[in-house]
C-alpha positions in Angstrom: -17.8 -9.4 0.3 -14.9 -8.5 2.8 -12.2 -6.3 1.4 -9.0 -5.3 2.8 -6.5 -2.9 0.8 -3.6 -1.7 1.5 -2.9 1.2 -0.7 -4.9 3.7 -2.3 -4.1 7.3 -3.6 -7.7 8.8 -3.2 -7.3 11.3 -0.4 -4.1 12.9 -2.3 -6.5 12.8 -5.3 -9.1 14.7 -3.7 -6.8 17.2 -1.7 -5.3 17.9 -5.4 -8.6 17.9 -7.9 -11.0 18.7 -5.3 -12.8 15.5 -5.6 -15.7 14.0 -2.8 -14.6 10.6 -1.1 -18.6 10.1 -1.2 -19.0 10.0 -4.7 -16.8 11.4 -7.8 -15.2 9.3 -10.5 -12.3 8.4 -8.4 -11.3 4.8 -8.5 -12.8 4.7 -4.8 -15.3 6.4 -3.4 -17.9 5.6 -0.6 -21.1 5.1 -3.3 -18.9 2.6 -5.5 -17.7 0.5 -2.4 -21.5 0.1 -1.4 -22.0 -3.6 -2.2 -18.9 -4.2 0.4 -20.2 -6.0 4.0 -16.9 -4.9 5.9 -14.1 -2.6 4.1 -10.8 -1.5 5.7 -8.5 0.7 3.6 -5.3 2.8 4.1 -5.6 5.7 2.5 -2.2 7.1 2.1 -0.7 10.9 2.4 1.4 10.7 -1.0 4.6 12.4 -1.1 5.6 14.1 -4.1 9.3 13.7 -4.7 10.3 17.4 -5.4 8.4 18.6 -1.8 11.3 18.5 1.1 11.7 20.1 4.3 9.3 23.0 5.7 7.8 22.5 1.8 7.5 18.5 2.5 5.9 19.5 5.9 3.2 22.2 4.7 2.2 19.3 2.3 1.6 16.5 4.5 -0.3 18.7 7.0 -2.6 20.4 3.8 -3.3 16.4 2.6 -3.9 15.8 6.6 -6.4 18.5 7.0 -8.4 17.0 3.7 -8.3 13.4 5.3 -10.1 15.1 8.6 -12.6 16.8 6.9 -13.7 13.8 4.7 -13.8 11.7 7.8 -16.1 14.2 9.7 -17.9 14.8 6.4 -18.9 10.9 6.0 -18.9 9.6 9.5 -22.0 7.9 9.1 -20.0 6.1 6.5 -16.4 5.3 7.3 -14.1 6.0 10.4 -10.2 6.4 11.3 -9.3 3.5 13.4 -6.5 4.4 15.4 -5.7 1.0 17.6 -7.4 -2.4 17.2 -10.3 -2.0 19.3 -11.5 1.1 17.1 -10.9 -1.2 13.8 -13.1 -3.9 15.5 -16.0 -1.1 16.6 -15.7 0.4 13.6 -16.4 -3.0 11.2 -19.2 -4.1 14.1 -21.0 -0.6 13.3 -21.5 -1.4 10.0 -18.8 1.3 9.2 -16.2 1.3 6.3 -12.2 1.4 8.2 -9.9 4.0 7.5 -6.2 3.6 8.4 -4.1 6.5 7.9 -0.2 5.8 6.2 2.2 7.8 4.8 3.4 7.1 1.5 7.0 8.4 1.7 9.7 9.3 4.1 10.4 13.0 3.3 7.0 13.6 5.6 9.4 13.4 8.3 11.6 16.3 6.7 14.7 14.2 8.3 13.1 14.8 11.7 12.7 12.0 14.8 10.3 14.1 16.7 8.2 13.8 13.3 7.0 10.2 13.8 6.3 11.0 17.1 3.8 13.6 15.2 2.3 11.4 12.6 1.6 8.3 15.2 -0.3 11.1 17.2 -2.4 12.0 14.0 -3.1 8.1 13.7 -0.9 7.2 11.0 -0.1 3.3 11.0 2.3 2.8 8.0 4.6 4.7 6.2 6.8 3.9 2.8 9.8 4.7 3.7 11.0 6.5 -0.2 9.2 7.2 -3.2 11.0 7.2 -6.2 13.7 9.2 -5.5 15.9 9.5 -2.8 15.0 11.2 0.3 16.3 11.7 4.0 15.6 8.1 4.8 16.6 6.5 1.8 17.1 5.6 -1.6 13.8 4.9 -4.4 13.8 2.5 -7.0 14.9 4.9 -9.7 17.5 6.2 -8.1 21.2 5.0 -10.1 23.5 3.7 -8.3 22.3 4.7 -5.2 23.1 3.5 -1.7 21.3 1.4 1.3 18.9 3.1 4.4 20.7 6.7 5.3 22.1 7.0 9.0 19.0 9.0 9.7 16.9 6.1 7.8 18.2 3.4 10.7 17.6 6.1 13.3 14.1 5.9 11.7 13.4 2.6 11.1 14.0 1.3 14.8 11.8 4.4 15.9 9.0 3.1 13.3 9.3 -0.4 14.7 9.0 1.0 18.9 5.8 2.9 17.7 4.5 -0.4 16.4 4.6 2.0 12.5 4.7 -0.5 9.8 7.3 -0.2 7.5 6.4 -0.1 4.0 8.9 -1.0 1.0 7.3 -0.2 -2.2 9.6 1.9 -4.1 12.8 1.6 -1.6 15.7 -0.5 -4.0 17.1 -3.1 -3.4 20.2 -1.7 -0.6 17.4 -0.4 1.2 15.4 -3.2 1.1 18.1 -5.6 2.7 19.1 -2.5 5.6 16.0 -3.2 6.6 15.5 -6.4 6.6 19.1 -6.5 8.6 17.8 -3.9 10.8 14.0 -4.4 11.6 12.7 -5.9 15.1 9.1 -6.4 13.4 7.5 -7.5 10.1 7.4 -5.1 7.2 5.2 -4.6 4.3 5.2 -4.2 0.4 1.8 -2.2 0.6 1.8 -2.1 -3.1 4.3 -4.0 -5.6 4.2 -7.1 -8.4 6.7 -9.6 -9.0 10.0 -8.9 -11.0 9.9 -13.0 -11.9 6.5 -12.5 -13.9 7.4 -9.2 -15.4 10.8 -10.7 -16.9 8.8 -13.4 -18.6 5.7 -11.5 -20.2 6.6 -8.0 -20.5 8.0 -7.0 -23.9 11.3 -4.9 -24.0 10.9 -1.3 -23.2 12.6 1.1 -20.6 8.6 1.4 -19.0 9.4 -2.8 -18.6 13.0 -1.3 -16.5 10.8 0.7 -14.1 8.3 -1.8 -13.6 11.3 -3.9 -12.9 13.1 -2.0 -10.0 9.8 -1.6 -8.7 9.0 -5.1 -8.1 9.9 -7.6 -5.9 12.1 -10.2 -7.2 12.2 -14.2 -5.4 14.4 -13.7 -2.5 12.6 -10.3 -1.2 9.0 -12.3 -1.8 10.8 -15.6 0.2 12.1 -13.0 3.0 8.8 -11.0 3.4 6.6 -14.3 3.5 9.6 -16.1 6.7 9.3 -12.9 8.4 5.5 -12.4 8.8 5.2 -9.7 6.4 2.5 -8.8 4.0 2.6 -8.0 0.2 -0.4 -6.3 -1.4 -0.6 -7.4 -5.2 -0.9 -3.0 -7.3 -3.4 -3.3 -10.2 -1.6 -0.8 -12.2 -1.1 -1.8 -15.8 2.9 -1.4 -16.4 3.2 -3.3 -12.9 0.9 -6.4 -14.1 2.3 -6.8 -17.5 1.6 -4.6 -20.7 -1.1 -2.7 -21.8 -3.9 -4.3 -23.3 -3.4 -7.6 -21.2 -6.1 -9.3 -19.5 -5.6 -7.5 -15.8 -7.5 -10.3 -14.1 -5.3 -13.0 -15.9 -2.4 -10.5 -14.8 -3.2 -10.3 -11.5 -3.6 -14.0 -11.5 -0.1 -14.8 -12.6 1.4 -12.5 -10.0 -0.8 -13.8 -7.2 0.2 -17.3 -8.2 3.7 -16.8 -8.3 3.6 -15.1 -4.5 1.7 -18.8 -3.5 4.1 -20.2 -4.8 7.5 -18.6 -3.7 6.0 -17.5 -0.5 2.7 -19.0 0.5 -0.8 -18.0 1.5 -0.3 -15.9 4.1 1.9 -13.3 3.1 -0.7 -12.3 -0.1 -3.2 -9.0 0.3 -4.0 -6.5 -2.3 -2.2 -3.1 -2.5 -4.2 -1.6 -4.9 -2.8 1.4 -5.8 -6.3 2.8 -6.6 -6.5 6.4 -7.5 -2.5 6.6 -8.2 -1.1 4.8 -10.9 -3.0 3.8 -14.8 -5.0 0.3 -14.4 -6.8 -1.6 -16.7 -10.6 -0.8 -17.2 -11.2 -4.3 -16.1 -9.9 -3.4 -12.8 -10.6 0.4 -12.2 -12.2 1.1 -9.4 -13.1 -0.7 -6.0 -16.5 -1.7 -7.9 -15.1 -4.0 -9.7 -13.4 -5.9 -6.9 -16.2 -9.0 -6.9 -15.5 -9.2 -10.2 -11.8 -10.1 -10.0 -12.5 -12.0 -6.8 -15.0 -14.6 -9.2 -12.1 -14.2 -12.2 -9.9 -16.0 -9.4 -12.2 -18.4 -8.7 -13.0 -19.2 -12.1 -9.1 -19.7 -12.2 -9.2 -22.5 -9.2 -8.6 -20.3 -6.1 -11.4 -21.5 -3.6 -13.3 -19.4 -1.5 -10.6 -19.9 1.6 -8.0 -18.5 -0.3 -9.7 -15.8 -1.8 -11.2 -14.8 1.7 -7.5 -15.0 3.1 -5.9 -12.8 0.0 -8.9 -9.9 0.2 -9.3 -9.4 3.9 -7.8 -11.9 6.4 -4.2 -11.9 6.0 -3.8 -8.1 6.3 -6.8 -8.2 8.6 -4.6 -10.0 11.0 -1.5 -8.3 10.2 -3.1 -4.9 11.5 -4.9 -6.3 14.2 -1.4 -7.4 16.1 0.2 -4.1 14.6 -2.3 -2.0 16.4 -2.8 -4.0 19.6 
């Protein structure tokens, strides 16, 4: 099987717990993803939302250093592919693909000359906010809070001339639209759900309200799909639905709804493995042939399936990295 995924937490995990990207009890590890034929994942640098400036700085580059020592620990397994070609070599090799992204903007401690750094370490994507609000922008849970900052723009059209993707998981809904006003190339939500599906089976709660500004609702799905973009479908539990619900049915519904507002070629995963609760049914990258057949079972054929695990965002990063 051929699987493409384009979010994990794993290398944070391990920087913070000390954990092995060949084997621990992670949700993805080397061993578990053994029964892949070809595997490309981002594995992203998380950004905690209390870490800014020189502290915001420190962090990344201690995350960093763990991602470059688990890539020269397991090279006989898994390589970072820093353009196209090395993607291709890397697949042909028999190797698992590793693209480095940055999973908020606070990385850049309000700093041009930043991106500049993080596109020289081999970072290809980077979520623009967490939560919270930070120098580029406002998060989801952030009240009443405004569109892209001044420096966010500045940002953004830097992102896009380095051929960066821009991610919007967690950036609301101002900064969502300044984007889409502002960017000269297709964006990304690496990992998100759909506020459409979450209104009709989730039962009342204020966990139900942040699962909500965290989604994507119709016309963000519709814009994403016109424009080229990608959306990777998160497996955590409070983004699917509620706990205790089938996650394969969940994923289902929100998959479906993406076809159907937006069409085949905007759907990926997002997994949002090693950083968020998910169902047992779906923990861990073991388990990915197994909600692959679920989708079957449920009338996807193989050509779908094939374009929703691997070639959409296959084909995505290909022209982003050219």
């Amino acid at each position: 099987m051929f699987f493409f995924d384009l979010h994990c937490d794993t290398i944070t995990e391990c920087h913070s717990k000390d954990k092995s990207l060949f084997d621990s009890d992670c949700h993805i590890s080397i061993c578990k993803a053994k029964h892949l034929d070809r595997w490309v994942q981002l594995y992203a640098i998380w950004m905690p939302d209390e870490h800014r400036g020189c502290d915001a700085l420190n962090y990344f580059d201690a995350v960093y250093e763990r991602f470059k020592n688990e890539m020269a620990e397991n090279s006989l397994y898994i390589k970072q592919c820093m353009n196209s070609q090395d993607l291709d070599d890397c697949l042909s090799q028999g190797k698992a693909a590793a693209i480095l992204s940055v999973e908020g903007g606070s990385a850049l401690a309000g700093s041009l000359d930043r991106i500049d750094y993080i596109f020289s370490l081999g970072v290809k994507l980077i979520t623009l906010t967490w939560n919270a609000s930070n120098e580029l922008g406002y998060g989801c849970l952030v009240k009443n809070g405004g569109g892209l900052t001044a420096f966010g723009k500045q940002a953004l059209r830097k992102i896009n001339e380095l051929k960066i993707v821009a991610d919007v998981s967690h950036l609301n809904r101002k900064g969502f639209w300044d984007a889409a006003d502002l960017s000269s190339a297709p964006f990304v939500a690496s990992h998100s759900t759909c506020a459409a599906i979450l209104e009709k089976w989730r039962k009342p709660s204020d966990d139900k309200y942040f699962s909500l500004l965290r989604s994507l609702d119709d016309e963000q799905i519709k814009f994403i799909a016109d424009t080229g973009g990608l959306i990777g479908i998160n497996f955590c539990g409070s983004f699917l639905g509620d706990k205790g619900d089938d996650g394969f049915e969940a994923v289902y519904r929100h998959m479906s709804h993406i076809l159907d507002i937006g069409g085949e070629d905007v759907l990926a995963i997002g997994s949002d493995f090693d950083g968020c609760d998910i169902n047992a049914e779906l923990a861990g990258i073991d388990k990915i042939p197994d909600l692959a057949r679920s989708l079957e079972r449920r009338g996807m054929d193989k050509k779908l399936l094939n374009k929703i695990f691997f070639d959409n965002a296959y084909s995505f990063f290909k022209a982003a990295m050219s």
